[in-house]
N, C-alpha and C positions, 0 to 999 in steps of 0.2 A: 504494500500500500504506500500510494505516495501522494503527496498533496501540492502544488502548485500555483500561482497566479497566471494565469494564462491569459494576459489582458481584459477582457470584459467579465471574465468567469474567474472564481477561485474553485481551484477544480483538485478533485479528489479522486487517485486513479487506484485500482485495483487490479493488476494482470497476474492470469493463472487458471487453472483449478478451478470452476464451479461446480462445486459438489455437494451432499451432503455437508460434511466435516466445516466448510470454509463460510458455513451460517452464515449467508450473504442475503438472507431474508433481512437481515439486522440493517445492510446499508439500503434496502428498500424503504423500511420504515423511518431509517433518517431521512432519506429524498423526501418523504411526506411530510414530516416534521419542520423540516429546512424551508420547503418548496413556498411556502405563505411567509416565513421569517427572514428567510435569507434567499433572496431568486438571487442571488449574483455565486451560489454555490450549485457545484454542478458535479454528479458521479458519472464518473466512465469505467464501465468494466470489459475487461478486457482480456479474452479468450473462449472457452468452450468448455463443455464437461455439465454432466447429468440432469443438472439443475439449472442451467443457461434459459431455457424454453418454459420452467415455471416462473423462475425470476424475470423475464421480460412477459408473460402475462399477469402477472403480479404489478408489473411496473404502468402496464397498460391499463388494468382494471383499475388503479389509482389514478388514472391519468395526469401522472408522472410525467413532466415534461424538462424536470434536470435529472433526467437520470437517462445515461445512451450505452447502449449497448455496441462492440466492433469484436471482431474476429481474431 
């Protein structure tokens, strides 16, 4: 996990591993949390594995709009 200023976004990156184990439900629920207090924070996760496909309907069914998924 790494966290950055990325000009308009302070953005919080995540590559690896989505699986059980890497309880990545947790930075969905902060996307939520953040999304109305902090729109200039933004999660990028980054890779594949088991749980990629709930976590991005998870992220969708919130409509979740700082939180982006990349391969």
């Amino acid at each position: 996990v790494a966290a950055h200023f990325s000009g308009d976004f302070f953005e919080v990156v995540y590559a690896g591993n989505m699986g059980r184990p890497q309880a990545l439900h947790t930075v969905i629920e902060a996307a939520q949390l953040l999304q109305a207090r902090a729109s200039r924070v933004r999660f990028t996760l980054i890779g594949g594995g088991t749980e990629k496909a709930r976590l991005q309907a998870l992220a969708a069914e919130r409509g979740l709009f700082n939180v982006r998924f990349l391969p």
